[in-house]
N, C-alpha and C positions, 0 to 999 in steps of 0.2 A: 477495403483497405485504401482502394483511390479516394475515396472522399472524406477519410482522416486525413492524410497525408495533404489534400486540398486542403481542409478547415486549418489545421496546424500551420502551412505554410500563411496561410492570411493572418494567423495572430500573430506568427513571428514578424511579417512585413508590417503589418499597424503598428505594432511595438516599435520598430527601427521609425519607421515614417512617420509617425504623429510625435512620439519622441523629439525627434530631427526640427518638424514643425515648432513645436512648443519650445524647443532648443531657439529654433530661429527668432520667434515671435521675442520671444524674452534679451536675448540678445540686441535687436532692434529698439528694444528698451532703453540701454542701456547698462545690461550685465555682459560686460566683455569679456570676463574670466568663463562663462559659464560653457563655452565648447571647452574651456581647455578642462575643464574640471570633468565632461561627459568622455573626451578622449581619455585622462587620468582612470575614470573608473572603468573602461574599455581593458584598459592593459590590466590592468590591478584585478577586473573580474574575471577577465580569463587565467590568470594566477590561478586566483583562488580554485576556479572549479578543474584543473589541471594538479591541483596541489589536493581537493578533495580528495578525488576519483583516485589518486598516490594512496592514500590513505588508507582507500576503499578496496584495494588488493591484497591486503594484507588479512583485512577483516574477512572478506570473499574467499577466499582460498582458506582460510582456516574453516570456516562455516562448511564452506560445500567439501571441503575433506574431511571435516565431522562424519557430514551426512553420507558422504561413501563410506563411510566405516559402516556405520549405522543399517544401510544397503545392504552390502556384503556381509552383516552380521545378522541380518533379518528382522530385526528391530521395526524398518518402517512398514516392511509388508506384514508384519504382525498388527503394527498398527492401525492399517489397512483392514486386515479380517478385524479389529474391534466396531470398527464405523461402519463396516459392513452391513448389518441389520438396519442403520438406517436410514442407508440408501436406497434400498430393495423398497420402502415404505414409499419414497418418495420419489420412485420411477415404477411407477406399476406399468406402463406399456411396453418395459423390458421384460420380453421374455426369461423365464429362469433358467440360470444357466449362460446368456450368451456373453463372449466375452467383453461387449460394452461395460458392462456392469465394472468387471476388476479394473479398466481403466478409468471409469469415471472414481472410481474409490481410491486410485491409486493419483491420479492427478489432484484430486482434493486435497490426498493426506500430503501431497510435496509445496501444494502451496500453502497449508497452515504452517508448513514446517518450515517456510519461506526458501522452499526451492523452485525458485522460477525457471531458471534456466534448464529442471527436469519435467517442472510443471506442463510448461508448453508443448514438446513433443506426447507425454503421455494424454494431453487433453489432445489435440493433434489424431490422435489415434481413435479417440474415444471417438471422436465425429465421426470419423471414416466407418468405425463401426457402428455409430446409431445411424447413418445414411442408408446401410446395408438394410434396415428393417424400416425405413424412411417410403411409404408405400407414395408420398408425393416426392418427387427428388430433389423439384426445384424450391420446396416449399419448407420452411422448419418446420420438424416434429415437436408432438407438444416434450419428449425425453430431450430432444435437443433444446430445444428451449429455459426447461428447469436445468438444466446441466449446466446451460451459458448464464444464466441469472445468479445461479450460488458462483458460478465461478468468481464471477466478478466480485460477486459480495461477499465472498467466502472468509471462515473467520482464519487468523494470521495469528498463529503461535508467538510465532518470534519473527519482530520484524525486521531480518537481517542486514539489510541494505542499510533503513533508515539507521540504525544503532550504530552500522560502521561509520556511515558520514557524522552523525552528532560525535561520535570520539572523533573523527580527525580533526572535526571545527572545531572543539574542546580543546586542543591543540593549540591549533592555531591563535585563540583569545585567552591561552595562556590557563585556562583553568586548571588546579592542580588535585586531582584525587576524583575528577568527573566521572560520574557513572553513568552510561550512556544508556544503559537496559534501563533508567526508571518509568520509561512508558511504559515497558511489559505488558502491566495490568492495565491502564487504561487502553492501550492500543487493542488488546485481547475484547475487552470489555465494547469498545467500539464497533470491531469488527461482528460479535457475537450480535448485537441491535444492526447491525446493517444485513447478516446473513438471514436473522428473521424476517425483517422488511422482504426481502427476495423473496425468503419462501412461501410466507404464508400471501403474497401477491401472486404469485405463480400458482399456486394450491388453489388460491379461490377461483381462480381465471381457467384450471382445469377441472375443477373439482375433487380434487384430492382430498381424501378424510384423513386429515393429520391428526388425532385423535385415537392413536394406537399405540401400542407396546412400546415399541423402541423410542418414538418420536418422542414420546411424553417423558419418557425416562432421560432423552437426550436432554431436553429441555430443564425438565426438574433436576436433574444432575448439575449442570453448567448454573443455573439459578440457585440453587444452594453454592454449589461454591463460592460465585459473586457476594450471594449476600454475606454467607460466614465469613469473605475479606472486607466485606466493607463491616461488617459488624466489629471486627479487630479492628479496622483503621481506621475508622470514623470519629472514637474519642482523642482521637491524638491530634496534637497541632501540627499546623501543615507544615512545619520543616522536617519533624519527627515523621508524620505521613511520609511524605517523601522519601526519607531515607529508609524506611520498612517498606517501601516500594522498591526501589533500588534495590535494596537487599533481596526482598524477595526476586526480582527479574533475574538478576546474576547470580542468584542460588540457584533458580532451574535451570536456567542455563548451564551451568557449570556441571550442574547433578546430572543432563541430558547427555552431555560432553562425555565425563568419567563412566556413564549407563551403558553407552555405544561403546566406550571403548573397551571396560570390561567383560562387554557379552560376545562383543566380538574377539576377543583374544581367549577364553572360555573354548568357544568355537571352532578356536585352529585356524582364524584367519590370519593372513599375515597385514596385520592393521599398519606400520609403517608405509609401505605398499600402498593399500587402500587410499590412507590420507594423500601420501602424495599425488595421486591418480586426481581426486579428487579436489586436490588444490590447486592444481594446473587447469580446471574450467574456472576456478574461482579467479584466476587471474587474467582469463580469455575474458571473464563476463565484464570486471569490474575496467580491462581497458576500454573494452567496446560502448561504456559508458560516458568516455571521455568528449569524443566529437559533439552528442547531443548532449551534455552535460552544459560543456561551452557555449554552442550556440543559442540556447536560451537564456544561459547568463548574462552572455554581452547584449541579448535583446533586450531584456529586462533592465542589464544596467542603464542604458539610453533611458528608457519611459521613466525610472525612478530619477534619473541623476535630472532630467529638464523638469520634474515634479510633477508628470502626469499619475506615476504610483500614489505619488498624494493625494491630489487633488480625487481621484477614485477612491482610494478607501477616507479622504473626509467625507466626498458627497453620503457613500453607506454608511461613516460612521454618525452623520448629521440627522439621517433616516432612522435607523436603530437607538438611539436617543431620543427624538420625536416621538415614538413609541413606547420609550420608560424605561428602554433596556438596557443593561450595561454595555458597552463597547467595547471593550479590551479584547474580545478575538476579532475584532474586525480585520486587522491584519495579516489574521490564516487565512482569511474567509478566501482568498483569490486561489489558495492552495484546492481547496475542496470544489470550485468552481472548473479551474482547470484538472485537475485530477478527470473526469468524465472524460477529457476528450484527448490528453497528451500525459503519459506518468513522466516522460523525460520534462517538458514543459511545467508540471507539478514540483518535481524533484527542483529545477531549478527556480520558485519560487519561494519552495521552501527553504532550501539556502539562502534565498536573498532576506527574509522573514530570521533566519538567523543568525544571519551578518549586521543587519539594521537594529534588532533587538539583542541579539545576542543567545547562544544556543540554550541557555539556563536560564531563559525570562520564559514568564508566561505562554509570550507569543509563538516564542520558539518551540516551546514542547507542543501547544497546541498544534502547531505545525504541521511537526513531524507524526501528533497522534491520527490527524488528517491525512496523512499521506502513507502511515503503515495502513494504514483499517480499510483500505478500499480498494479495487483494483480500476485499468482506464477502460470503463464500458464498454463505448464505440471501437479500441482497437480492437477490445479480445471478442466482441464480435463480426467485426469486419475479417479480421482474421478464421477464425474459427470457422465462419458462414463461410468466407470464401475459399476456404480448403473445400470445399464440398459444392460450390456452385449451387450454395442456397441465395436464391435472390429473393424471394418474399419472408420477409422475418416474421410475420404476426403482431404478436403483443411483446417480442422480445425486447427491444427498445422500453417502451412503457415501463417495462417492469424492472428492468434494469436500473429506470431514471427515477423510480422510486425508491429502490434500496438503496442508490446512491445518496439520495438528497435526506431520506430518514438517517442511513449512515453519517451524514455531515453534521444532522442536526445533534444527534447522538454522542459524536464525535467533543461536537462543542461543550454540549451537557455536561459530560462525562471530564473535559479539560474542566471545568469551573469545578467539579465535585472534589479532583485530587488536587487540584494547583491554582486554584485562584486564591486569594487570601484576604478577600475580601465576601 
């Protein structure tokens, strides 16, 4: 955890300081306006990500009072025993039976479900319990290892967070009728090529035979669905696409919504109850997002406002044209680089990515499809290890830094497949 918190603190210093620099040098020049315009977007960016994170309590507390309903209605632990069989495949050094098992299942199912804020303590638990059959203590196990890999790379139902902030910046740039679910599918589809990259990395590295019942079904299951939506959306023009996207994300959403709340009221819960219980974390989570919300933003604002943001995505855009290739995501591309090492530092890039372009351009959904489909590496294993006083990791890194970087590449692929229009 010390040594995120180190690498984080030195981006955000570069950013203020070479910023500052670049402020200074140009200034020196001859652009006398240019501090006042870096101090301008100082205030103005903290606005904004103050005005986001407002936003963002609204959306949080409805979401994770959903998901208490849902809880209390037994919905996700249902969902839980579905995914069951095919985790049992892919932890074979768990004993049957012990209870690692139902929290690695049940921490998966909360982060597709995009519940972080339930994710982390039931993954929390899950370590404590793989440590217990951990026959090296100081050392990861190879279950602890595949556990922390899909964690990260695990696939993202609904990507909560990012959809509440795209509706608030939809707000704020005045869009009227914006639908903020139309990542659904490709964020889904992203995250499902990044969960791969994890496992089958992990599987070779243990030798896992992923070549059984459940795995293959999971697979061919998720692979026909893909194909049969892209087989519908693929003859359509991209704004028609678009809006059968859209359509589709806030149809299951909604149908997920009205599911938990029918079954639980079926059940004799008392669902008003639940939701409020449950919308009171959502407004704990989406403040505590505020402080590092901010302070990325004004870091950022500085390196963008003196043109060093520039001047780095010209140099990679000047590289990726040299080599024949479109450029138009190059300006997510910082989203997905940062994503590995900070998700608040991610988050606030991607805002910046949809302030400069605007939350409905290309750039911006790329974004945001970058920053649902991944999770941050380095914390969730700094963290994870370090509840347990794992200090030798093995190949966990490694493998991690490859579903990341397949997920990015994926990520990108997949933005150009629904939303490029060229």
């Amino acid at each position: 955890m010390a040594v995120i918190v180190i690498v984080l603190n030195r981006i955000w210093v570069a950013f203020v300081l070479v910023g500052f620099a670049a402020t200074l040098a140009q200034t020196m020049q001859g652009d006398l306006q240019l501090f006042s315009r870096v101090l301008t977007g100082l205030f103005d960016t903290a606005k904004t990500g103050f005005d986001i994170a407002i936003g963002l309590v609204g959306v949080m507390s409805l979401w994770l009072g959903v998901m208490k309903i849902g809880e209390k209605g037994g919905l996700i632990q249902r969902f839980g025993r579905l995914v069951a069989p095919f985790f049992r495949r892919v932890f074979p050094d768990i004993p049957p039976g012990h209870p690692a098992s139902g929290s690695i299942v049940m921490n998966v199912s909360a982060n597709m479900l995009g519940l972080d804020n339930a994710a982390t303590p039931l993954g929390l638990k899950a370590m404590r319990e793989l440590q217990e059959i951990n026959p090296h203590k100081d050392t990861a196990s190879n279950p602890m290892i595949m556990f922390l890999v899909l964690n990260t790379a695990g696939i993202t139902l609904i990507p909560t967070s990012v959809i509440a902030i795209r509706q608030s910046m939809a707000v704020q740039q005045g869009l009227v009728g914006f639908n903020a679910a139309d990542i659904f599918l490709p964020t889904l589809l992203s995250t499902f090529i990044s969960f791969c990259a994890g496992l089958v990395a992990v599987a070779a590295w243990q030798r896992i035979n992923l070549l059984s019942g459940p795995v293959l079904a999971f697979f061919a299951g998720f692979a026909a669905l893909m194909g049969g939506l892209y087989a519908w959306l693929a003859p359509m023009p991209p704004e028609t696409m678009a809006q059968m996207i859209g359509l589709l994300g806030s149809g299951i959403i909604v149908s997920i919504i009205v599911l938990f709340v029918g079954v639980a009221a079926l059940r004799g819960v008392d669902v008003y109850e639940s939701f409020v219980e449950g919308a009171k974390e959502g407004f704990g989570v989406a403040v505590q997002i505020i402080p590092y919300l901010i302070a990325m933003l004004v870091a950022i604002s500085i390196f963008r406002t003196s043109g060093c943001m520039g001047y780095l995505v010209d140099g990679i855009r000047s590289v990726v044209i040299a080599l024949g290739l479109n450029a138009d995501f190059v300006p997510a591309l910082p989203v997905g680089l940062m994503k590995t090492l900070s998700g608040s530092g991610a988050r606030g890039l991607m805002v910046d990515v949809m302030t400069t372009y605007g939350v409905d351009s290309f750039q911006g959904k790329l974004a945001a499809i970058i920053q649902g489909s991944t999770e941050t590496t380095f914390y969730v294993l700094a963290v994870y290890f370090g509840s347990v006083n794992i200090t030798k990791t093995r190949y966990a890194v490694a493998c991690g830094l490859i579903a990341d970087f397949v997920g990015l590449i994926g990520a990108i692929l997949v933005g150009y497949l629904f939303y490029h229009g060229g």
